[in-house]
C-alpha positions as a Markdown table, in Angstrom:
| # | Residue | x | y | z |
|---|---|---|---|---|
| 1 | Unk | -55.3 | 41.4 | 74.9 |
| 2 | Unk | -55.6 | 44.6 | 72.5 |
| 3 | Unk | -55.3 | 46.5 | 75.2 |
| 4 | Unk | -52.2 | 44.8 | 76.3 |
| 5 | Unk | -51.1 | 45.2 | 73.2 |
| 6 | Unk | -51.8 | 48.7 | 73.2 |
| 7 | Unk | -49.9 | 49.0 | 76.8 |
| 8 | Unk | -46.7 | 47.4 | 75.1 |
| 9 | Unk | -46.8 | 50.2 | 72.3 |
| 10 | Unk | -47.5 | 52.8 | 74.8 |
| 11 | Unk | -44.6 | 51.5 | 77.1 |
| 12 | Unk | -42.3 | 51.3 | 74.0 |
| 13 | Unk | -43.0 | 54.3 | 72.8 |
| 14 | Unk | -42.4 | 55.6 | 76.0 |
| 15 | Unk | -39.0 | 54.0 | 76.9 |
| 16 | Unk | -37.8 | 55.1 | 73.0 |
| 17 | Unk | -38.5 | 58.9 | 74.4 |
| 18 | Unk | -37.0 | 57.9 | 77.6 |
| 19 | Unk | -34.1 | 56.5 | 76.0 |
| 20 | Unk | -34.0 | 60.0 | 73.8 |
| 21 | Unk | -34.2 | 61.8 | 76.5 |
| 22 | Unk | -31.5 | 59.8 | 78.4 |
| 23 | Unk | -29.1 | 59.6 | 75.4 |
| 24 | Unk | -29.7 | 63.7 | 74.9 |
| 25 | Unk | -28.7 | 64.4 | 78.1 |
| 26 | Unk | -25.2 | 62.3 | 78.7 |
| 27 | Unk | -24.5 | 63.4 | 75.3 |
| 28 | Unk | -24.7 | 67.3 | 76.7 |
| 29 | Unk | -22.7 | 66.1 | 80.1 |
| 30 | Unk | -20.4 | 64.1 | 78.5 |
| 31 | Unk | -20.0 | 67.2 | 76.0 |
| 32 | Unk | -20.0 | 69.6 | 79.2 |
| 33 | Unk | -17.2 | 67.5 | 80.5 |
| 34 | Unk | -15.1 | 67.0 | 77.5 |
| 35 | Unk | -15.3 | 71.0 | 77.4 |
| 36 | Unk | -14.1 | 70.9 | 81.4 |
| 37 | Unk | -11.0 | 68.6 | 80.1 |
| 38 | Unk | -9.6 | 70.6 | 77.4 |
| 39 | Unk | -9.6 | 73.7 | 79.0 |
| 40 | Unk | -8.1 | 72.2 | 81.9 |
| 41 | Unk | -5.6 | 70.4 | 79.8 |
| 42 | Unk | -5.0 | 73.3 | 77.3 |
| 43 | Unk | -1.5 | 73.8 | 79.3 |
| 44 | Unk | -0.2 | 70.7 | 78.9 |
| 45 | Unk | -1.6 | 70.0 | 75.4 |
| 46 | Unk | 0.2 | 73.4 | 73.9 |
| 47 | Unk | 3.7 | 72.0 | 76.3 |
| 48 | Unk | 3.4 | 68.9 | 74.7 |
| 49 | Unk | 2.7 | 70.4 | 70.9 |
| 50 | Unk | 5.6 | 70.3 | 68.5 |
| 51 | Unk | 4.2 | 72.4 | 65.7 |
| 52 | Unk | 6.1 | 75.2 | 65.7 |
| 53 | Unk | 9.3 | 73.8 | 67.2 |
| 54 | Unk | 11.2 | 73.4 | 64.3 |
| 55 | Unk | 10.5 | 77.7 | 63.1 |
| 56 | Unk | 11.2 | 78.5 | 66.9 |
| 57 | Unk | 14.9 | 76.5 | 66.2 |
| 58 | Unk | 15.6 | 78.2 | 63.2 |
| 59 | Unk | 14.9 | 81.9 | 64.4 |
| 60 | Unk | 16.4 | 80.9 | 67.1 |
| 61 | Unk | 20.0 | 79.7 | 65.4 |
| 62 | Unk | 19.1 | 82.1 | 62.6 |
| 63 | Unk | 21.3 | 85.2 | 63.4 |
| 64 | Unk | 24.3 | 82.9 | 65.0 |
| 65 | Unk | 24.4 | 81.4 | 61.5 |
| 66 | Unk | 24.7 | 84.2 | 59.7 |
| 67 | Unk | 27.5 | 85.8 | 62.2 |
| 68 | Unk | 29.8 | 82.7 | 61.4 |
| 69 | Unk | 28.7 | 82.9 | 57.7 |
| 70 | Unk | 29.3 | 86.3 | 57.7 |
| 71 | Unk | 33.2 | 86.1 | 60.1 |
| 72 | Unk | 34.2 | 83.1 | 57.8 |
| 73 | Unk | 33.4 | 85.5 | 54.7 |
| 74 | Unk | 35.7 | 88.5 | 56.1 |
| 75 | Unk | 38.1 | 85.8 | 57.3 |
| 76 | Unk | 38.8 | 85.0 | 54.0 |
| 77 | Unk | 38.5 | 88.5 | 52.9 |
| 78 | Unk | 40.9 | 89.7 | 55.2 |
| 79 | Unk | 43.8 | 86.5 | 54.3 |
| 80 | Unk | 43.4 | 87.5 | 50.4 |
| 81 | Unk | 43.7 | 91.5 | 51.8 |
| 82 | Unk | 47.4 | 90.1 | 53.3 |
| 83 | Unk | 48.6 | 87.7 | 50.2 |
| 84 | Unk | 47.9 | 90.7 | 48.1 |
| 85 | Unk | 50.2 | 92.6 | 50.2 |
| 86 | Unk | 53.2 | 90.4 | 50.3 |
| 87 | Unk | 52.8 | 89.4 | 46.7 |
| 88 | Unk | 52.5 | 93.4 | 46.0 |
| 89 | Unk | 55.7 | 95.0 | 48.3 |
| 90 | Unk | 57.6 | 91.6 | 46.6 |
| 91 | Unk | 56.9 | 92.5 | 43.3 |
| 92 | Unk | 57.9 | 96.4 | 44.3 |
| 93 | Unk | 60.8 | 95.3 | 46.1 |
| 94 | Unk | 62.6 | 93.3 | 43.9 |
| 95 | Unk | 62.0 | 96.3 | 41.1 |
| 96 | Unk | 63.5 | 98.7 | 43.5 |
| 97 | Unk | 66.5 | 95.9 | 44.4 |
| 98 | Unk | 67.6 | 96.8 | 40.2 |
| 99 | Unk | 67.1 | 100.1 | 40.4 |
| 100 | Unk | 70.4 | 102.4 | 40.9 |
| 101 | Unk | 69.1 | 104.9 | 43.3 |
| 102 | Unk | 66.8 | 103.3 | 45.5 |
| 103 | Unk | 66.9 | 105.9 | 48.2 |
| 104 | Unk | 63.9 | 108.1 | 49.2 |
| 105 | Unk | 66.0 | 110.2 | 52.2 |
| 106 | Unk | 64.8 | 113.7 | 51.2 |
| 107 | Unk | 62.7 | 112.7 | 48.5 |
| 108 | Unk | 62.4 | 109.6 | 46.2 |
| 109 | Unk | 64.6 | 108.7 | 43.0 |
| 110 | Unk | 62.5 | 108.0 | 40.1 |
| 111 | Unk | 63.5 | 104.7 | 40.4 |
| 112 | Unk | 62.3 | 104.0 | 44.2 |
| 113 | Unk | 59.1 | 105.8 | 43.3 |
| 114 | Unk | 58.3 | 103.6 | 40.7 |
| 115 | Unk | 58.8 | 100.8 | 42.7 |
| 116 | Unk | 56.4 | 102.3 | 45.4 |
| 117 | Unk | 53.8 | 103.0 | 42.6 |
| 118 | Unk | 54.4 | 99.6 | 40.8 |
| 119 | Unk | 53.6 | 97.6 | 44.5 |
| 120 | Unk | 50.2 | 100.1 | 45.1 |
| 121 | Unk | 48.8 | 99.7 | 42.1 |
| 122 | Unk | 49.2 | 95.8 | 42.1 |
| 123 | Unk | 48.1 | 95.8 | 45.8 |
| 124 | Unk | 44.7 | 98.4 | 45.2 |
| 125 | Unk | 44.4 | 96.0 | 41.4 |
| 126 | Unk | 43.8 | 92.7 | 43.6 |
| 127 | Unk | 42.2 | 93.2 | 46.5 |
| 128 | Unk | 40.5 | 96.8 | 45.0 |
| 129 | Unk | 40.8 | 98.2 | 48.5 |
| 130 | Unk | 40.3 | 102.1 | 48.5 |
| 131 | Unk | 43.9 | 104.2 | 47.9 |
| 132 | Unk | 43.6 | 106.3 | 51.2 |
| 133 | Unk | 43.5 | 103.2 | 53.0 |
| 134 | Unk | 47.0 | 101.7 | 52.0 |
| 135 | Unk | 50.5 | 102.9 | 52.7 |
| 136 | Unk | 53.6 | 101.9 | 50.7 |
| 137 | Unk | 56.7 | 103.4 | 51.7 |
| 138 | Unk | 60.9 | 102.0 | 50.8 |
| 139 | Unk | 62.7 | 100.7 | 54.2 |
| 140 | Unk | 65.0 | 103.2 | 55.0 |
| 141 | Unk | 66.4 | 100.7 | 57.8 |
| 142 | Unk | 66.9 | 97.7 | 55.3 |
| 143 | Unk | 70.6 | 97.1 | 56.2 |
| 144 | Unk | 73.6 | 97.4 | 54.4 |
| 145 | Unk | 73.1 | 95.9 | 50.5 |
| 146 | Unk | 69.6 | 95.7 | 51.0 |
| 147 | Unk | 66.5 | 97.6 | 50.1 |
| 148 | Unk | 63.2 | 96.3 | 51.1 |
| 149 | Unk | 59.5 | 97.4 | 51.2 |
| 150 | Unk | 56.6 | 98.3 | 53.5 |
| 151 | Unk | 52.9 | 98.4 | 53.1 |
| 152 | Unk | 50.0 | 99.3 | 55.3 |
| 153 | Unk | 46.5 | 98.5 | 54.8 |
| 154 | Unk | 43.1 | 99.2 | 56.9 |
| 155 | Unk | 40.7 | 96.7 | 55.7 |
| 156 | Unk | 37.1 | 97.2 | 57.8 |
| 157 | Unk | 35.2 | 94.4 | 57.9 |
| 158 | Unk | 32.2 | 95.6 | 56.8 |
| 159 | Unk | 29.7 | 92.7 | 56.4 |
| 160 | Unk | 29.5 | 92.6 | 60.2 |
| 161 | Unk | 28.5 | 95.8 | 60.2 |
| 162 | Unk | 24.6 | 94.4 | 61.2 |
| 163 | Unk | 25.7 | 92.9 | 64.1 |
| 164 | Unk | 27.9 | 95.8 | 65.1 |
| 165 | Unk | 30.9 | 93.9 | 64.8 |
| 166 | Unk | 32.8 | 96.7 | 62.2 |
| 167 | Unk | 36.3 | 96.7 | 63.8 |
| 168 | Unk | 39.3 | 98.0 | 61.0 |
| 169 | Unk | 42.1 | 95.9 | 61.2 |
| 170 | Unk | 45.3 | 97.5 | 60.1 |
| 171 | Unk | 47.6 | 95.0 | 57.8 |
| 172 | Unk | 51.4 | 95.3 | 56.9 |
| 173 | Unk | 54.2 | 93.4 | 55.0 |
| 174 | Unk | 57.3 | 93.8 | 54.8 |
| 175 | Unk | 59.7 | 92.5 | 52.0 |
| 176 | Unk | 63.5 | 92.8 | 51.6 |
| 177 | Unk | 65.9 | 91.9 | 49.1 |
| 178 | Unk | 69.5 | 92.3 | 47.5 |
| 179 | Unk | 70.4 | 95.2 | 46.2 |
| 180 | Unk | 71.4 | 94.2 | 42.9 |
| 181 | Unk | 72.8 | 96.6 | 40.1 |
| 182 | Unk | 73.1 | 95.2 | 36.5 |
């Protein structure tokens, strides 16, 4: 009976090693296989991963952004650039329409050049653009009883530049009005 016993032990002991043994090895295969899977499935894992997306999106939209941003910026630019012109050759004009001798046929009357300096200097004051870029001249064609204005401006759009969008566009107003002499 001891030795039953004894057998017992021995056959328990050796079924715990067994079992070790056993466990040890589908724990390597099952680690062998799980190894087998992922780099098998690494393709369709990194597909299917969404980490990055969202930085990939933004570089992605990044420089369109900033094109529209930057166009809707010398848009607006470019519209105050044109309201400073009218509002400037109206001012001038309507100086030069009360001044006697508004004629500038071989060269200007005090008067008329007055008026041309008055509408430059309101023009460069508002929209600061560089004097060599804007032309003011009197209409020598304004019709009979009238004097009238021109002005002439290149505005670059310079904030484009980047994207090697840097066109100049060339502005010009025109104003006319009675002559009138108090």
């Amino acid at each position: 009976m001891a030795r039953q016993q004894r057998d017992r032990g021995g056959a328990a002991r050796k079924s715990l090693a067994t079992r070790m043994f056993l466990a040890t090895r589908m724990f390597l295969a099952t680690r062998k296989s799980l190894a087998t899977r992922k780099s098998l499935a690494a393709p369709t894992a990194l597909a299917a991963c969404e980490d990055g997306a969202a930085i990939l999106e933004f570089v992605l939209v990044l420089p369109i952004m900033l094109a529209l941003l930057g166009g809707a910026f010398e848009l607006g630019r470019i519209l105050l650039v044109d309201a400073a012109l009218e509002a400037g050759v109206r001012g001038g004009a309507r100086y030069l329409a009360r001044v006697p001798d508004p004629s500038c046929t071989p060269g200007c009357s005090p008067g008329a050049a007055h008026a041309v300096r008055l509408a430059r200097e309101r023009i460069i004051e508002n929209t600061r653009l560089a004097p060599a870029n804007l032309r003011v001249q009197p209409l020598a064609d304004a019709g009979p009883g009238h004097v009238g204005l021109r002005a002439e401006a290149d505005v670059s759009v310079e904030l484009l530049g980047w994207a090697g969008l840097a066109p100049t566009i060339r502005l010009s107003a025109t104003h006319r009005e009675s002559h009138v002499v108090e």
